[in-house]
N, C-alpha and C positions, 0 to 999 in steps of 0.2 A: 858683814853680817846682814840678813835678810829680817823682815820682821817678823816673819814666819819660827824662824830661830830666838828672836828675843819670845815669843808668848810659849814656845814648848819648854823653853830652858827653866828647869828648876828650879834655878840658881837667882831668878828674876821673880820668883812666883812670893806676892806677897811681901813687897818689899813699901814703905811708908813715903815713897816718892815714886814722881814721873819719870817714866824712860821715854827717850823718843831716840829715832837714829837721826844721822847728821847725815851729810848727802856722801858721805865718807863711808856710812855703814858701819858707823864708831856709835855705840852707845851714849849720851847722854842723861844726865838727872836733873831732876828740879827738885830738894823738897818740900812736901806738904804740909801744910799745919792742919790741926782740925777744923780751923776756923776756914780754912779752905775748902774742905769736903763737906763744910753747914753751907756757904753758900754756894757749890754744887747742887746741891741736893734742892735748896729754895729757888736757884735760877731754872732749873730742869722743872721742878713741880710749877713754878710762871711760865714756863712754854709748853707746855700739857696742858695746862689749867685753860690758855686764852688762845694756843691757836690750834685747834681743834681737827685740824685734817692730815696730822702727822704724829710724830712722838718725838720723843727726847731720847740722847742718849747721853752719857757720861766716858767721859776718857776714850770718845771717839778719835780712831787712830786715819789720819790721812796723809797718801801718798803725795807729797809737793816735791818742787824742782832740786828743796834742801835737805833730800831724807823725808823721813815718816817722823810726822810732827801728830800730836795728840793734844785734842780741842780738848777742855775742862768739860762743855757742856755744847752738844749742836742740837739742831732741830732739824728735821727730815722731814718731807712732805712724803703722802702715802705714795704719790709717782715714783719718787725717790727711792724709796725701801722698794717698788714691785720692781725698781730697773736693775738697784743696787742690791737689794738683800741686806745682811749683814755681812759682805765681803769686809773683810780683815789683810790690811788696810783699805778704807776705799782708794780707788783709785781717780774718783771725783769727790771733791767737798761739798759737804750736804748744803743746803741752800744758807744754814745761819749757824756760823762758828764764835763759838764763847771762849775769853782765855781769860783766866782768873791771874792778875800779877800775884807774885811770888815774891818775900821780898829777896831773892835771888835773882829775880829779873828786870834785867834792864830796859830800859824804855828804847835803847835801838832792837832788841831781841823782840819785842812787842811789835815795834812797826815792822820789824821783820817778818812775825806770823803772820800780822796783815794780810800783805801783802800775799802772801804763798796763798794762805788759804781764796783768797780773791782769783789769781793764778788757777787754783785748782779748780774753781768753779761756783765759790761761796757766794753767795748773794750778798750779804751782809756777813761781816766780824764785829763782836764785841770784847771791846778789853773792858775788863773793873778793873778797878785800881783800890789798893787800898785803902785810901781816903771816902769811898765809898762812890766814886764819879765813875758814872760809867761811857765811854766815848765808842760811837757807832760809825764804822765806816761800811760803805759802799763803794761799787764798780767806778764813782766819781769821785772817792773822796772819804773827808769826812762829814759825817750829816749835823742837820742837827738832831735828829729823833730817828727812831726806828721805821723801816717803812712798812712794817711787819705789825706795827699800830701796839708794841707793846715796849714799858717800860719797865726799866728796874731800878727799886728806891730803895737803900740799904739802910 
């Protein structure tokens, strides 16, 4: 399956969890609580709010090595949107990918998005975690802080 096929399908429209493909082109779910779509919506409104020369998107969808994985929350710089647009899925990661753990997901699934999205082109990935910790990595690593000069305090 294409991911072009999972957004026209019906059958997908409006459904209380994430789909992403697997490099199989096999659907995948995660679901979502509300209290995941609150802090969506506050981590998005903190990357609007403080870095100023791009936007936010929600349930950005990106092409990696594993299928088409979908960030909770990224940031896109205005370079980024005039190269990319809103191509569906990009096929580059926008410079700062957010994943909100699920408690469906596991912490190798987590270092796995890492990773991909970094692959794809990410500058920086943010995992939350439940507990409210939020851990930043970069092209080297894990950081200690963002290098984007923003935090998130839950």
């Amino acid at each position: 399956m294409q991911w072009s096929e999972v957004i026209d399908n019906p059958y997908f429209k409006n459904l209380p969890f994430k789909i992403e493909l697997n490099r199989y082109g096999k659907v995948e779910m995660t679901p979502a609580s509300n209290k995941h779509g609150r802090l969506q919506s506050l981590i998005g409104t903190l990357l609007e709010r403080k870095l100023k020369k791009g936007e936010a998107l929600t349930e950005c969808s990106v092409q990696t090595t594993d299928g088409v994985k979908v960030a909770d929350v990224a940031w896109c710089s205005k370079a980024f949107i005039k190269q990319y647009g809103y191509q569906t899925p990009y096929s580059h990661a926008p410079e700062l990918c957010v994943e909100i753990v699920s408690p469906s997901n596991s912490k190798e699934e987590m270092t796995n998005k890492v990773l991909l999205y970094l692959q794809a082109g990410a500058e920086e990935v943010w995992i939350v975690w439940e507990n409210g910790v939020v851990d930043y990595y970069g092209k080297t690593g894990k950081l200690e802080a963002s290098g984007y000069g923003v935090s998130v305090k839950l």
